[in-house]
N, C-alpha and C positions, 0 to 999 in steps of 0.2 A: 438525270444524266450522271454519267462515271466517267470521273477521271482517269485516262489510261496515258503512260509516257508512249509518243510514239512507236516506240520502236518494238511495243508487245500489242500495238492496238494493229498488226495486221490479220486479215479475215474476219475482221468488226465492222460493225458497220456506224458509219461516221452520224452520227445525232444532233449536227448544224451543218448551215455552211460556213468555209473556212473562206474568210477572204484575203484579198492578194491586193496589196498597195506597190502601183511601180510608178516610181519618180517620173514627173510632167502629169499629174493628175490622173493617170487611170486607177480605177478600184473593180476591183469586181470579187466572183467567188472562184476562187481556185479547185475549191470541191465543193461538191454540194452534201446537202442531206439526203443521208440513205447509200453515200459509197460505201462501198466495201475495200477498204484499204491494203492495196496490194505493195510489197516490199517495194517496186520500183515510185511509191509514193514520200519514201520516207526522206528521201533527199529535199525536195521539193518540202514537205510539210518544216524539217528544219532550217530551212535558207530563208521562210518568211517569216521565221522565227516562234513556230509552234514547236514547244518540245512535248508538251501534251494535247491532247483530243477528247472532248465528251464522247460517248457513245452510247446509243440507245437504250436506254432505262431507265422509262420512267414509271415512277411507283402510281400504287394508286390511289386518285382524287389530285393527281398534277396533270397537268396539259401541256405539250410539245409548241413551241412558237409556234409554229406553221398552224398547225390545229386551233393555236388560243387565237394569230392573228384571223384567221378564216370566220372564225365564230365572232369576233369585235364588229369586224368586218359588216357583217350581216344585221348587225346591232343597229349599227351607225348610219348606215346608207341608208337615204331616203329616195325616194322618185328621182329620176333621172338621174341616177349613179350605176358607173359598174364597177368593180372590182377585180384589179389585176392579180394574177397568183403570186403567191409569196417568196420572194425574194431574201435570202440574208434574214427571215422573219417577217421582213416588212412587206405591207402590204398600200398598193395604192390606191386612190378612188377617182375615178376621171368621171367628164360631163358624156353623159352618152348623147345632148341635143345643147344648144344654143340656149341661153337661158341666163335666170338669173341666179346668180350661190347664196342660199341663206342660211345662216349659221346659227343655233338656238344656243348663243356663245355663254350663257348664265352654265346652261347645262356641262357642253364641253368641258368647261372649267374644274365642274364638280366632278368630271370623268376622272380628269388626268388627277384631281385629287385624289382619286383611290389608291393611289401608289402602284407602282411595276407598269402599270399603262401609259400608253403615250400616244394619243390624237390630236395632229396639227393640220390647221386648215388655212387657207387663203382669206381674204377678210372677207367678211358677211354685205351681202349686198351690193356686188361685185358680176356684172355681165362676166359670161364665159362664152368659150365657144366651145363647139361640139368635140370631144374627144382630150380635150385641156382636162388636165392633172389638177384637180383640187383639196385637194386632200391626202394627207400618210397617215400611216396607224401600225401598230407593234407590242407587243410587249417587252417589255428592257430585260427580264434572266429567260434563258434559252427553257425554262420549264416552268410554270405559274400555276396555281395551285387555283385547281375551277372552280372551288367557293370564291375567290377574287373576280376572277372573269364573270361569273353568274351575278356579281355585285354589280358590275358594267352593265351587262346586257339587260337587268332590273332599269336600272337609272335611264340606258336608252329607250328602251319600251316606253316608260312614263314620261319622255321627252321627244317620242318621237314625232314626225321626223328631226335626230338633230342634226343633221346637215342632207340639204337635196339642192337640186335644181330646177326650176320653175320654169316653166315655158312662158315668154311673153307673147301674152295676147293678140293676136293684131287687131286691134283696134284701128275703125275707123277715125282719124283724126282731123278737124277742122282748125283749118290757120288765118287768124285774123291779122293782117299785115296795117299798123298802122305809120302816119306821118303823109303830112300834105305835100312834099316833096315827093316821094313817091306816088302818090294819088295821082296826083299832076301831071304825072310824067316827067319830073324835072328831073331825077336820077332815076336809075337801074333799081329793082330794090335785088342790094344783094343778102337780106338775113335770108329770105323765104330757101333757096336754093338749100342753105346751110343743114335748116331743121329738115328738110325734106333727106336729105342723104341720113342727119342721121336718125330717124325715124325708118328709114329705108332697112338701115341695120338692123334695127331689132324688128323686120316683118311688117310695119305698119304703113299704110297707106296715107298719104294726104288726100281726103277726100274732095276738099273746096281749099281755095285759099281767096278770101274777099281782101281785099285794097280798100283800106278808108283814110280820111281824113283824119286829124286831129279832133274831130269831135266826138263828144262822149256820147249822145243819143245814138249817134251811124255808129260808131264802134258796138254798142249793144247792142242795137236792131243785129249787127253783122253776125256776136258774137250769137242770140238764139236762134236768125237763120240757118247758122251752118246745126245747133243742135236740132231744129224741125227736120233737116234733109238727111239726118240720120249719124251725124258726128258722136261720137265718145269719150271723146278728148277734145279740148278746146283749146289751143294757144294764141295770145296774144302778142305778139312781137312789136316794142318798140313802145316808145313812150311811157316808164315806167321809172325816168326821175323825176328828181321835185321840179324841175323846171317849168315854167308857167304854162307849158303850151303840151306839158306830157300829162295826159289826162286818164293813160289807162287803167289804173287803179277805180279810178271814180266810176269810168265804163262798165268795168266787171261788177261795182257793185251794182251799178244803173240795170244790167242784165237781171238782176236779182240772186246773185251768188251769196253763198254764205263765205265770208273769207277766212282759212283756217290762218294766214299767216299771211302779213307784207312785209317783209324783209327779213333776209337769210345771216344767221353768221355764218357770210361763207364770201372768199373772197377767191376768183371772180363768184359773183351772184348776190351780193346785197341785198338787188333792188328788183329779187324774187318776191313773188304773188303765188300762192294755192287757195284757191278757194273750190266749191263748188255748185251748179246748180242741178238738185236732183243727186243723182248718184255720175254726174260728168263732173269729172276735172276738167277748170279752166286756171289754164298757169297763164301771167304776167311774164315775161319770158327778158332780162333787162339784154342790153344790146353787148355784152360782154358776149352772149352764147353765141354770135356773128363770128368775133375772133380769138376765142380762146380753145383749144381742142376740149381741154376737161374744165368743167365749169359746173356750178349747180343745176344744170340740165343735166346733166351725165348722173349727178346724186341721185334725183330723186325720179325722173322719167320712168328710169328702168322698172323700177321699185312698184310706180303706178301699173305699168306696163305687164309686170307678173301677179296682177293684184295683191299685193301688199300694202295695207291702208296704210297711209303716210299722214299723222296727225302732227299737232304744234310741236311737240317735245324730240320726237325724232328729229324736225328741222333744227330745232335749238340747240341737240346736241350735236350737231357736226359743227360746233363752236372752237372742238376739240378735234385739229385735226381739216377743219376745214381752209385751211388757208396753204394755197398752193406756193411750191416753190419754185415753180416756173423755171423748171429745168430745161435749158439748153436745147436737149431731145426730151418730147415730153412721153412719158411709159405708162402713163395711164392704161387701164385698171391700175396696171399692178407697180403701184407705189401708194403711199401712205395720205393721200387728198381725199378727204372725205371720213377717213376711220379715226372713229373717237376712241 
């Protein structure tokens, strides 16, 4: 780019866009890239306080924002991403389906370490919906020299995908509903409804939902029932403290489950359970997920739900990060519950 003072940059053509800040928050581009700067421009370019303008020229082995962010762009986006056109430079990445955001966040890191780049994303592991904004990208000087950018696009390759969105599965899912109060008929059971809407969200079906007692043998029999009649997913709801009479832990192991973890640092979700039998998760599900909107079900479901193996260390690290602040209005995803 070249520096011209406005008032000899007319019949040039303008090589960014020029943005315009007016008090109460609006921003936008007063001109874009690629004007051609006509005398009745120059009033206006000095009132927002450009007394100069780049203008197109760039030498060779340098790349134009719009061109470098185009090509990052393409780098970066994996499956179910699209790509907005360039704005100001910048460029967006939205969910093109409903899904889950995973972020190869080791990588990103090393991106933006390359200097003149800039890729910021939404946290990893994060449901979106379909058409939701996850992602910006840019280069910081208005012209960047393509052995930089070819350095990006290198790192993304070998890291690809580093940012997509994953479609969850629908899996058929089986709900083992337990406590002798509900079996009985003495109350309503109100968790089963809960997990049903939000399993409903991400696509999945409740296939069965069995009612037992507080007994460990009916609670197993119930839990490989529902895997014989073709479930996927397994949840147990209820009975998963220490209290004498909540036996579900024992149950799932009675089932023959291998247990990857009983207890979460994550607050709601302690007296979380994953294990599995065969290639089925059955989660321990504690009675927090009843009344809390975001809770360790919101963590790790999704996660299952886009097949992404979720082993001990993953749960362990949301030790950091996992403890809600129980805001007022709760804004789950998008606040900081769950990201370490």
């Amino acid at each position: 780019m070249k520096a011209i003072a406005v008032e000899k940059a007319v019949g040039m053509v303008l090589g960014h866009d020029v943005t315009r800040i007016v008090a109460g928050g609006e921003k936008g581009p007063a001109f874009r890239r690629g004007h051609v700067i006509q005398p009745g421009d120059i009033p206006l370019l000095l009132d927002i306080g450009k007394r100069h303008v780049f203008v197109a020229d760039c030498s060779p082995g340098m790349l134009h924002e719009d061109e470098a962010a185009r090509r990052l762009a393409r780098a970066v986006a994996g499956p179910g991403l699209d790509a907005t056109e360039p704005c100001e430079g910048r460029i967006n990445l939205k969910a093109r389906h409903a899904g889950l955001l995973t972020i190869d966040v080791p990588a990103l890191q090393r991106c933006n370490g390359l200097g003149e780049i800039v890729v910021t994303t939404r946290h990893t592991h994060r449901p979106v919906a379909s058409g939701q904004a996850v992602a910006g990208l840019r280069v910081v000087p208005l012209t960047i020299a393509e052995e930089r950018l070819a350095a990006a696009e290198t790192l993304c390759r070998e890291a690809f995908p580093l940012v997509q969105v994953r479609h969850f599965r629908p899996l058929p899912v089986g709900m083992v509903t337990t406590g002798s109060e509900v079996y009985s008929g003495r109350i309503a059971d109100t968790f089963g409804p809960v997990v049903r809407e939000k399993f409903a969200a991400m696509g999945c079906p409740i296939l069965r939902q069995i009612l037992v007692s507080d007994d460990t043998a009916m609670t197993a029999e119930a839990i490989l029932t529902l895997i014989g009649e073709g479930a996927r997913m397994v949840v147990v709801t209820g009975g998963m403290s220490v209290d004498p009479d909540d036996r579900t832990p024992a149950a799932i192991r009675a089932a023959g489950a291998q247990v990857t973890l009983y207890g979460a640092p994550v607050f709601p979700g302690a007296m979380f359970l994953l294990a599995h039998i065969g290639e089925v998760p059955v989660l321990g599900l504690p009675g927090c997920v009843m009344y809390y909107r975001a809770s360790i079900f919101d963590l790790i479901v999704p996660r299952l739900l886009a097949g992404v193996p979720v082993c001990k260390e993953d749960i362990t690290a949301l030790g950091h990060g996992g403890y809600c602040a129980g805001c007022a209005e709760c804004r789950f995803p998008d606040c900081g519950f769950g990201c370490g």
